[in-house]
KOLGU-4560 file (N, C-alpha, C; in nm, 3 decimals, padded with zeros to 5 digits):
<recs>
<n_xx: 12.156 n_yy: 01.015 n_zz: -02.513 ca_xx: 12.047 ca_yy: 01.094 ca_zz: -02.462 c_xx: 11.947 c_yy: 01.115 c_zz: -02.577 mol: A seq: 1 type: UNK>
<n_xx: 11.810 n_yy: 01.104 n_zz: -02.566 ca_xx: 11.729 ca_yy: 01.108 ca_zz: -02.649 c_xx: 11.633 c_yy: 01.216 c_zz: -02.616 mol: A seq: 2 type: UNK>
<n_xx: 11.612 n_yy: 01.295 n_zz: -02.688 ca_xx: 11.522 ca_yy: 01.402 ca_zz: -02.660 c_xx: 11.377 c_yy: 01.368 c_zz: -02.638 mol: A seq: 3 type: UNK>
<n_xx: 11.333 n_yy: 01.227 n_zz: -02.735 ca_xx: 11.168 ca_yy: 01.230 ca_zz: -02.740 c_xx: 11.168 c_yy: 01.141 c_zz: -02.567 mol: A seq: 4 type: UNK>
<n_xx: 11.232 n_yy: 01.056 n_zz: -02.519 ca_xx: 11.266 ca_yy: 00.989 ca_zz: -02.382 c_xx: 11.287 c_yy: 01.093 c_zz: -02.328 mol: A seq: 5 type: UNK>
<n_xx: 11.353 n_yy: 01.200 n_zz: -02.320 ca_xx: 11.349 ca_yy: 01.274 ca_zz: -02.220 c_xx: 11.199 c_yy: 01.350 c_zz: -02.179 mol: A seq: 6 type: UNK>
<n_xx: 11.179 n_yy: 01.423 n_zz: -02.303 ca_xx: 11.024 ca_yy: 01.492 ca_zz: -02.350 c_xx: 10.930 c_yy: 01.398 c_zz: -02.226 mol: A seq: 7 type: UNK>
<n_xx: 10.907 n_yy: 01.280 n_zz: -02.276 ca_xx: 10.799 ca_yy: 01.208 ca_zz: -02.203 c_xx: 10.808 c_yy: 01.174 c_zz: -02.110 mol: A seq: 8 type: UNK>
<n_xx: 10.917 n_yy: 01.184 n_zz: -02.028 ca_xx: 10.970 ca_yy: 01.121 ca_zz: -01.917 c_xx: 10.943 c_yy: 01.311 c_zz: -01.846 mol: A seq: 9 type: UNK>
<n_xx: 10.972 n_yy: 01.388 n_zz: -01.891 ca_xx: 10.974 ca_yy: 01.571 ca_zz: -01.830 c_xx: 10.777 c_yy: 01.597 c_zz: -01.812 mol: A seq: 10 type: UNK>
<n_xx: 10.744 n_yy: 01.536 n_zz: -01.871 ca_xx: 10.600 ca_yy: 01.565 ca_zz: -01.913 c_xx: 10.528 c_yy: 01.466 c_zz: -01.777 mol: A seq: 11 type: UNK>
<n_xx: 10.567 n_yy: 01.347 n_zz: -01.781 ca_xx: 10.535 ca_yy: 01.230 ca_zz: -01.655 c_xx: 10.549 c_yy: 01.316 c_zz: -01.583 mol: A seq: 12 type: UNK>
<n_xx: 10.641 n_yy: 01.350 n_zz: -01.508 ca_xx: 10.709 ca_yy: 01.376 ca_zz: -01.421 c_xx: 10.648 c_yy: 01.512 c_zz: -01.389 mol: A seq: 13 type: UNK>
<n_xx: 10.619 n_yy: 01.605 n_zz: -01.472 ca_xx: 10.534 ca_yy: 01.717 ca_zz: -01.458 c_xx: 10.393 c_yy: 01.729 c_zz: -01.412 mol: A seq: 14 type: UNK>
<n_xx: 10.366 n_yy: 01.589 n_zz: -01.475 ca_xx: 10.187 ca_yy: 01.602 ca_zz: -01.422 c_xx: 10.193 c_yy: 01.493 c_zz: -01.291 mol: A seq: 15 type: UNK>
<n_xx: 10.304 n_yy: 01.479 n_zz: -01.249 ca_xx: 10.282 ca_yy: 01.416 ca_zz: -01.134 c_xx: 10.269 c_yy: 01.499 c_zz: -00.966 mol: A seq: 16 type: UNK>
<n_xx: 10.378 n_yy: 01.648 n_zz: -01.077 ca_xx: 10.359 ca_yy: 01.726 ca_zz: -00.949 c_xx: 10.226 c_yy: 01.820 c_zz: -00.957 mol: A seq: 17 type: UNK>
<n_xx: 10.163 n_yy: 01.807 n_zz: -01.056 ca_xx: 10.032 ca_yy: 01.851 ca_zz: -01.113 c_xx: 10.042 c_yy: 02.013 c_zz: -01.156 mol: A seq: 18 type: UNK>
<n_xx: 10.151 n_yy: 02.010 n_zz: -01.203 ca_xx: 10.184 ca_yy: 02.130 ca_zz: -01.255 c_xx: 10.194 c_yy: 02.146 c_zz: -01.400 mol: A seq: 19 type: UNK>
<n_xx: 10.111 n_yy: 02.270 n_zz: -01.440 ca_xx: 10.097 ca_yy: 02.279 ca_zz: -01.609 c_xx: 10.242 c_yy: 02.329 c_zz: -01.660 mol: A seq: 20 type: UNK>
<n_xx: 10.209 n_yy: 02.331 n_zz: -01.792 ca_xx: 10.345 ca_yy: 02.388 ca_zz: -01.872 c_xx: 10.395 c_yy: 02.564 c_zz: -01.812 mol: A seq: 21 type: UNK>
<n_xx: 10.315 n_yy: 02.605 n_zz: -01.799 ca_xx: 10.296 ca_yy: 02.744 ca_zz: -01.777 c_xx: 10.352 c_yy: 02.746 c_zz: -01.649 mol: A seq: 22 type: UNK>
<n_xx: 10.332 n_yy: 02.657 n_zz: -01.518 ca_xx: 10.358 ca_yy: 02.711 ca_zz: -01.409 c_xx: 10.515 c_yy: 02.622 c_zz: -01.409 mol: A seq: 23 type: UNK>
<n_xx: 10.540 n_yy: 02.518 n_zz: -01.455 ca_xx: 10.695 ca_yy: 02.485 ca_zz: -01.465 c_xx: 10.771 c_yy: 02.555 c_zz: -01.489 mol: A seq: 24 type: UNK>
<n_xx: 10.736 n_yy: 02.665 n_zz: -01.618 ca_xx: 10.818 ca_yy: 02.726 ca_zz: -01.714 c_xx: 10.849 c_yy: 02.841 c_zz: -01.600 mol: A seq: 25 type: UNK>
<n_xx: 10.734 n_yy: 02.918 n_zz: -01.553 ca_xx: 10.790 ca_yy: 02.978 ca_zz: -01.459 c_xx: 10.880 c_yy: 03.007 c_zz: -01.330 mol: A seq: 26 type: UNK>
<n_xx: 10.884 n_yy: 02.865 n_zz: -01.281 ca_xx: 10.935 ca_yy: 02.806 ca_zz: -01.157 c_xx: 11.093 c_yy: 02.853 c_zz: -01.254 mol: A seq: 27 type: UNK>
<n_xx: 11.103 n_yy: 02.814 n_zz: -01.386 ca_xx: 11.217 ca_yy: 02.757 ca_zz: -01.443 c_xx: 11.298 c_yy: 02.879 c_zz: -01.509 mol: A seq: 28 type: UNK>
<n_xx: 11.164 n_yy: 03.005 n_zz: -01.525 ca_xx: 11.210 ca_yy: 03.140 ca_zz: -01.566 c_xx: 11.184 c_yy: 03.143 c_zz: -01.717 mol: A seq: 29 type: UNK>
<n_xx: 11.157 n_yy: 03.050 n_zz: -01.789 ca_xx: 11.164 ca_yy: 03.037 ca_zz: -01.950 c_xx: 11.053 c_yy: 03.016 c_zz: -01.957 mol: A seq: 30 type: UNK>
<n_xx: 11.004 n_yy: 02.995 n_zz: -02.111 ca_xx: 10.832 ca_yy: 02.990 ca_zz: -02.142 c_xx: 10.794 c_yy: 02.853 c_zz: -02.170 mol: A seq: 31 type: UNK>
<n_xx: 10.639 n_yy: 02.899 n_zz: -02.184 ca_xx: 10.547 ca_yy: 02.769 ca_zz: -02.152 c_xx: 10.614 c_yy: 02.670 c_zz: -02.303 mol: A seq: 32 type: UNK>
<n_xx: 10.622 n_yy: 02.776 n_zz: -02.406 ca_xx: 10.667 ca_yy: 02.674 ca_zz: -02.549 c_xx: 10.792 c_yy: 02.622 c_zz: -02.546 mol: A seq: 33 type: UNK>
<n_xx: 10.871 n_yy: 02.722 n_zz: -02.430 ca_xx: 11.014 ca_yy: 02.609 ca_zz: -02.424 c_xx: 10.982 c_yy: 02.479 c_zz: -02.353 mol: A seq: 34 type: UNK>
<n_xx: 10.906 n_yy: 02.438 n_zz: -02.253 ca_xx: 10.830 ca_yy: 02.310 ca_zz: -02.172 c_xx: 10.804 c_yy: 02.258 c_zz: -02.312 mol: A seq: 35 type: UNK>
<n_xx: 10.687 n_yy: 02.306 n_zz: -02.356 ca_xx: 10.613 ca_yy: 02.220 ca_zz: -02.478 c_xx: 10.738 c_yy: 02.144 c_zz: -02.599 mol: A seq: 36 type: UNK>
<n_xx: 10.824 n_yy: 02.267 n_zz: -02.632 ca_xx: 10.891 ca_yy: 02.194 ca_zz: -02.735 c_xx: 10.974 c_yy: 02.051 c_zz: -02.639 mol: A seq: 37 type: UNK>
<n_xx: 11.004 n_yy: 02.097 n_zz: -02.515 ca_xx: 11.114 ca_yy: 01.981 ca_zz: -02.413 c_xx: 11.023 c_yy: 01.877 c_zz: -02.473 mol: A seq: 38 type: UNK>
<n_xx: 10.910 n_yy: 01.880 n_zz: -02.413 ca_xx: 10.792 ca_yy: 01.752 ca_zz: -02.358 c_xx: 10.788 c_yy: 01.666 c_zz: -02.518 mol: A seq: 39 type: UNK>
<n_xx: 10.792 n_yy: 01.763 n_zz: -02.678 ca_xx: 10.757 ca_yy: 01.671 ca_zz: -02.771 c_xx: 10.881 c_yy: 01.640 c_zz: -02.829 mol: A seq: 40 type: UNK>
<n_xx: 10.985 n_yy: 01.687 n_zz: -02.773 ca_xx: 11.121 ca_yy: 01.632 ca_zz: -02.820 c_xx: 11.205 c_yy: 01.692 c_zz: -02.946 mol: A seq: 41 type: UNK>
<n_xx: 11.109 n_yy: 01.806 n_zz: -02.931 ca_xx: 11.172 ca_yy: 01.885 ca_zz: -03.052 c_xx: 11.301 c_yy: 01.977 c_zz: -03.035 mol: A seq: 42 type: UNK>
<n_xx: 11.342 n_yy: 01.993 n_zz: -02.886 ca_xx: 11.434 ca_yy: 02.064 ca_zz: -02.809 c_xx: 11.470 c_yy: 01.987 c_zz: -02.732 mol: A seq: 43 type: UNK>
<n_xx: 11.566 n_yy: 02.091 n_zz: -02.669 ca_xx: 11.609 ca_yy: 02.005 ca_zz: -02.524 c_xx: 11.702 c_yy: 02.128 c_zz: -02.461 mol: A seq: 44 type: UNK>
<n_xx: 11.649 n_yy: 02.130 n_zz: -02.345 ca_xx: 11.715 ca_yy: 02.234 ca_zz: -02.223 c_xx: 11.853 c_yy: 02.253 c_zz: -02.260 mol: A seq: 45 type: UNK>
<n_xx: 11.911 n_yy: 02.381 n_zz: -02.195 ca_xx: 12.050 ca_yy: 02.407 ca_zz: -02.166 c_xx: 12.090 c_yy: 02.308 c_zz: -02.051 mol: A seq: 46 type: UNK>
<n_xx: 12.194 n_yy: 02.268 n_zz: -02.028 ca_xx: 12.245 ca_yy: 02.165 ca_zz: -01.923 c_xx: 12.282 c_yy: 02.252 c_zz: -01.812 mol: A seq: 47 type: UNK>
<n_xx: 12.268 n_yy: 02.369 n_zz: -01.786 ca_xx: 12.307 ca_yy: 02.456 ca_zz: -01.666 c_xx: 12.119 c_yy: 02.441 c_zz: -01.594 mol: A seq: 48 type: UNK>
<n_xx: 12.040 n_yy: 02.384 n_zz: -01.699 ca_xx: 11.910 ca_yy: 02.413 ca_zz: -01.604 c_xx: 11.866 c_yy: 02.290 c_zz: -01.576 mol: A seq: 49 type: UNK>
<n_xx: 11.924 n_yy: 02.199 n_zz: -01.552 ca_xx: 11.895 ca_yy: 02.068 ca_zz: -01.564 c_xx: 11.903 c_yy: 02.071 c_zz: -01.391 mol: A seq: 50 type: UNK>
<n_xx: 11.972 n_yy: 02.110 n_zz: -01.332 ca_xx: 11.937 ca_yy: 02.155 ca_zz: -01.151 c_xx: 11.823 c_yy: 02.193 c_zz: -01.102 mol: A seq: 51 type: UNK>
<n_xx: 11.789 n_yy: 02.275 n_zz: -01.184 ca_xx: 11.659 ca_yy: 02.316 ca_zz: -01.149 c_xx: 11.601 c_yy: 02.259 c_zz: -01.195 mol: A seq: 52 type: UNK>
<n_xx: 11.611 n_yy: 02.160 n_zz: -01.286 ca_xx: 11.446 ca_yy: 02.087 ca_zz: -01.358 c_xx: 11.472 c_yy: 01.982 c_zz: -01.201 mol: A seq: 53 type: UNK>
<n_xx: 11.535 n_yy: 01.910 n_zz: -01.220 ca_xx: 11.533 ca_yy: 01.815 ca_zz: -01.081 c_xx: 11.509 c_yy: 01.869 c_zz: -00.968 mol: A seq: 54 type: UNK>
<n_xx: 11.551 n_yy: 01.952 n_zz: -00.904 ca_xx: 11.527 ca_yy: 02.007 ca_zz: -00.785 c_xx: 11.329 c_yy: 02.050 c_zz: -00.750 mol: A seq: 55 type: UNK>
<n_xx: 11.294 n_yy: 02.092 n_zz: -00.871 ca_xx: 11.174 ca_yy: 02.122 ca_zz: -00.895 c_xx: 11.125 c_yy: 01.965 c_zz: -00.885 mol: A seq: 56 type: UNK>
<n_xx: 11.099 n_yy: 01.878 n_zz: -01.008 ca_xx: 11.028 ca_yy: 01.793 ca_zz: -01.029 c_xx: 11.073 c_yy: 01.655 c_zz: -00.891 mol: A seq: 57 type: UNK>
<n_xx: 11.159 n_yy: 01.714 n_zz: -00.825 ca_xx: 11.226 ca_yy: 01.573 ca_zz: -00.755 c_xx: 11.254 c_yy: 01.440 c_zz: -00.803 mol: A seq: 58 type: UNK>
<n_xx: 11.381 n_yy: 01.482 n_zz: -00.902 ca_xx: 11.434 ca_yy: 01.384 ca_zz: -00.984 c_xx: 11.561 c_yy: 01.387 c_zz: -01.006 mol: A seq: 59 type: UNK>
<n_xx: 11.663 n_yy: 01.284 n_zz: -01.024 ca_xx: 11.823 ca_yy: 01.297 ca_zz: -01.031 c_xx: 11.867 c_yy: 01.364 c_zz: -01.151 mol: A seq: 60 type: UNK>
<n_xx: 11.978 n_yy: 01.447 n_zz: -01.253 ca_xx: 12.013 ca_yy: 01.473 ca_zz: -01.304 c_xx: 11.993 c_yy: 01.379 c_zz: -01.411 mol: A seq: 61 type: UNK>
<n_xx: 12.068 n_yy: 01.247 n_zz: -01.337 ca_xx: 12.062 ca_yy: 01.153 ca_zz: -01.422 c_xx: 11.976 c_yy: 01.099 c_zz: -01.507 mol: A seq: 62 type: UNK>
<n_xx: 11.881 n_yy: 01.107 n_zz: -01.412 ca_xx: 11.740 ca_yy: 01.049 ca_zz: -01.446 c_xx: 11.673 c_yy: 01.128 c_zz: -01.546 mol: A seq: 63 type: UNK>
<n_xx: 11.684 n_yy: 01.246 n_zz: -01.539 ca_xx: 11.642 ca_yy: 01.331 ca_zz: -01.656 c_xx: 11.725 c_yy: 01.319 c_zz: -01.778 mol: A seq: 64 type: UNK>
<n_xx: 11.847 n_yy: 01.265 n_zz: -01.770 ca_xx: 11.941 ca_yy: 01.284 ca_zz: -01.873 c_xx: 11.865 c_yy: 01.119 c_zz: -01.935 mol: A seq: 65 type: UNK>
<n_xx: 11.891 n_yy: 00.999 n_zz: -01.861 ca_xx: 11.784 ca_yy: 00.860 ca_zz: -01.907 c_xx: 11.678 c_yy: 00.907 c_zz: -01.923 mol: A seq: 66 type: UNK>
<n_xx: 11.621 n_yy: 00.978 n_zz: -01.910 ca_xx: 11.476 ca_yy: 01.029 ca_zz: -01.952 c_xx: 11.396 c_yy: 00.857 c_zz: -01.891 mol: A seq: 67 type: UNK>
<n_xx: 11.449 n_yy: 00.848 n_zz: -01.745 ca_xx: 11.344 ca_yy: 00.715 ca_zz: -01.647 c_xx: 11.405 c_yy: 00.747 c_zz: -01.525 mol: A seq: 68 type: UNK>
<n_xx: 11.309 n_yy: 00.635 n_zz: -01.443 ca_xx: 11.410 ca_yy: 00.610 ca_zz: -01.299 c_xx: 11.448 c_yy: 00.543 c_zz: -01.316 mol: A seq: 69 type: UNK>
<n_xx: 11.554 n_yy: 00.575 n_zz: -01.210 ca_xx: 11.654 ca_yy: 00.464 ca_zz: -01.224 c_xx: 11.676 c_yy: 00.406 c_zz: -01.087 mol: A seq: 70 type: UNK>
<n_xx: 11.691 n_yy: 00.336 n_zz: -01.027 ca_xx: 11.711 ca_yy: 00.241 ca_zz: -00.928 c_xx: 11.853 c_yy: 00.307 c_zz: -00.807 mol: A seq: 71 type: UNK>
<n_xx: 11.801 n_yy: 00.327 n_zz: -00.709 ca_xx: 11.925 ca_yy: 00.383 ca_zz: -00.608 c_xx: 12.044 c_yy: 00.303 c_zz: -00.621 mol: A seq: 72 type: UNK>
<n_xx: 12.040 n_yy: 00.177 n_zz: -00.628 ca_xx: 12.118 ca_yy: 00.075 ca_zz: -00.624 c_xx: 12.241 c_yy: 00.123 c_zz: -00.728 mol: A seq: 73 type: UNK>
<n_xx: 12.150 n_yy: 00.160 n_zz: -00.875 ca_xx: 12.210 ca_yy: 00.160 ca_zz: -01.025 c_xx: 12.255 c_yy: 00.333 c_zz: -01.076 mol: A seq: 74 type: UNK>
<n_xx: 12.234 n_yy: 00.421 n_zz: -00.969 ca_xx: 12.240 ca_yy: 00.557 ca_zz: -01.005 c_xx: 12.393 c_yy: 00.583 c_zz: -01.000 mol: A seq: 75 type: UNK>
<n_xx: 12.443 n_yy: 00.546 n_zz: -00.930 ca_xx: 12.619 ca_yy: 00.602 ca_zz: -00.918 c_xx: 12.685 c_yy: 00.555 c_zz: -01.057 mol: A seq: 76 type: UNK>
<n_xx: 12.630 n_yy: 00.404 n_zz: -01.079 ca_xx: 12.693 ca_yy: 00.326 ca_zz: -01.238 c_xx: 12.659 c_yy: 00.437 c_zz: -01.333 mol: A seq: 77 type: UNK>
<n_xx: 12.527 n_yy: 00.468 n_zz: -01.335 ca_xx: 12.476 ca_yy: 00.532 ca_zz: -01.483 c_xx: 12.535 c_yy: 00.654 c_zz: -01.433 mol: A seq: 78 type: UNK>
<n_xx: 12.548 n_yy: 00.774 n_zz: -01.383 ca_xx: 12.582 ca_yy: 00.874 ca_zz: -01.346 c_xx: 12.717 c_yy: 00.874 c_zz: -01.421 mol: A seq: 79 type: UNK>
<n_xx: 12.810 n_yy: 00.742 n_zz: -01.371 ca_xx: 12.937 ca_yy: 00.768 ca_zz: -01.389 c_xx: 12.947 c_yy: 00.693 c_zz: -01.517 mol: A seq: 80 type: UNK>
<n_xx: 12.870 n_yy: 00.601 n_zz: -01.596 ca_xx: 12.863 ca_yy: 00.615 ca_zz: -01.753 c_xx: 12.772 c_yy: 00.732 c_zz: -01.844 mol: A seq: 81 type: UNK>
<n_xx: 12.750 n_yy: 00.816 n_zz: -01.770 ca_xx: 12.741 ca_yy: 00.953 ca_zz: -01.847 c_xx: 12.809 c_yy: 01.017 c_zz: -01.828 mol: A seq: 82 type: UNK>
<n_xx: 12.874 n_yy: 01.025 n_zz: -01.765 ca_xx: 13.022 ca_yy: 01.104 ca_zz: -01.720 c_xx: 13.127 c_yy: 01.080 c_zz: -01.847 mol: A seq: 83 type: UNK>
<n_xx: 13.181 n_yy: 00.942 n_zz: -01.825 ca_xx: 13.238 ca_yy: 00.886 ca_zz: -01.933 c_xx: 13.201 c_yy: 00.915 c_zz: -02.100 mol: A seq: 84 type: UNK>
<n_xx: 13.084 n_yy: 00.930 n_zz: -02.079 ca_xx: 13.036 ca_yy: 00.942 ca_zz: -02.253 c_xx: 13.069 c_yy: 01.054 c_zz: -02.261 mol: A seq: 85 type: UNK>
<n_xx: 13.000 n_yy: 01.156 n_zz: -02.211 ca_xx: 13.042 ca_yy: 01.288 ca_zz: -02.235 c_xx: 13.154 c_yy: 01.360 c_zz: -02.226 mol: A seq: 86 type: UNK>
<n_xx: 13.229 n_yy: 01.279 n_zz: -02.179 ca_xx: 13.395 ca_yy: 01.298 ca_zz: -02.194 c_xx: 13.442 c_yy: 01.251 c_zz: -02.382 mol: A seq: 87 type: UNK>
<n_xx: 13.398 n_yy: 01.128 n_zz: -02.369 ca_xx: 13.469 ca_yy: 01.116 ca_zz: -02.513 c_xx: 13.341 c_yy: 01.190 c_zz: -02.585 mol: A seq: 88 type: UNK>
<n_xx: 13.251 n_yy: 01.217 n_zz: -02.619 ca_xx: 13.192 ca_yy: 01.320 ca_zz: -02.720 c_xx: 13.295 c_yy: 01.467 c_zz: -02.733 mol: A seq: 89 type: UNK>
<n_xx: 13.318 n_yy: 01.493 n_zz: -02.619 ca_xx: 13.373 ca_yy: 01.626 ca_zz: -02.615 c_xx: 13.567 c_yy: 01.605 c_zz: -02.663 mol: A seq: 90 type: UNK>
<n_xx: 13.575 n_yy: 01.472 n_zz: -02.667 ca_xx: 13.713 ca_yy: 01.502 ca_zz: -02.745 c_xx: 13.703 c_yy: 01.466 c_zz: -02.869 mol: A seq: 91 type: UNK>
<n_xx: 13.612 n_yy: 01.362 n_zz: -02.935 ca_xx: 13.546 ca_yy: 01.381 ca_zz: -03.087 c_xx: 13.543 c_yy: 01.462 c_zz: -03.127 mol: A seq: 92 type: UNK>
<n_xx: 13.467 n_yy: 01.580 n_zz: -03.045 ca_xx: 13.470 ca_yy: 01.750 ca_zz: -03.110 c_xx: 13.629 c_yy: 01.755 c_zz: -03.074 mol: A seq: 93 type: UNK>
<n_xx: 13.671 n_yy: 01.801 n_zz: -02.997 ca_xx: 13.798 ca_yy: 01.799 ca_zz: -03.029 c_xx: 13.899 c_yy: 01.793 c_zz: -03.140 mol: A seq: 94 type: UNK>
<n_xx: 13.881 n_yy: 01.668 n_zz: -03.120 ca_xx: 13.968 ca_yy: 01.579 ca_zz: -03.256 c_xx: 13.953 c_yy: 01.690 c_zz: -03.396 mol: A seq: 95 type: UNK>
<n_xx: 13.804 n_yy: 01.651 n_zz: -03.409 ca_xx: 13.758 ca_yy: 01.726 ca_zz: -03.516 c_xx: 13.759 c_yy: 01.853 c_zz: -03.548 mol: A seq: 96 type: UNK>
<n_xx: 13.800 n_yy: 01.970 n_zz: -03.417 ca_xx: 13.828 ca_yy: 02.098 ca_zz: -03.472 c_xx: 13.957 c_yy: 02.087 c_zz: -03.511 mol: A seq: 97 type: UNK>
<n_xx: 14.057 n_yy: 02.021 n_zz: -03.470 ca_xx: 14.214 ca_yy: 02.041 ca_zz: -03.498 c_xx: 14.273 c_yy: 02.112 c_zz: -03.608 mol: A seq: 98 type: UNK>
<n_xx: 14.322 n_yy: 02.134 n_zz: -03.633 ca_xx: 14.388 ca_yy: 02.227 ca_zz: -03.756 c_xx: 14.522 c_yy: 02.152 c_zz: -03.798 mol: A seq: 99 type: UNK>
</recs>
């Protein structure tokens, strides 16, 4: 997952519904500089609001997580190779807290 791909891909996707930073952020409950930092890739959302960024912008989880579209055909594959990744990241941490 890449933050500056996501950024530009959140920002597309924003002025498509012709909505400014200000009125997203609100839809979203957080501020206009949390949008701004998303959009230049200097941040990146909590993953509990990633429902609402899609539900708002009318876009898959996924698709926000590829920071593109992605093809109906190809969404269940990528879905379920982010699934997979984020499984082994989270036992890396794992591994690595062990005592």
């Amino acid at each position: 997952m890449n933050t500056y791909e996501f950024g530009k891909f959140l920002c597309q996707l924003r002025k498509e519904k012709g909505l400014t930073q200000l009125q997203l952020a609100e839809k979203l409950n957080v501020t206009d500089k949390a949008i701004s930092r998303w959009e230049t890739g200097k941040n990146y959302p909590d993953i509990e609001i990633f429902e609402s960024i899609s539900n708002i912008l009318d876009v898959s989880v996924s698709e926000l997580l590829e920071g593109k579209r992605i093809e109906k055909e190809k969404l269940l594959t990528v879905s379920e190779e982010q699934i997979v990744n984020q499984i082994k990241k989270n036992k890396t941490r794992q591994d690595n807290f062990k005592f």
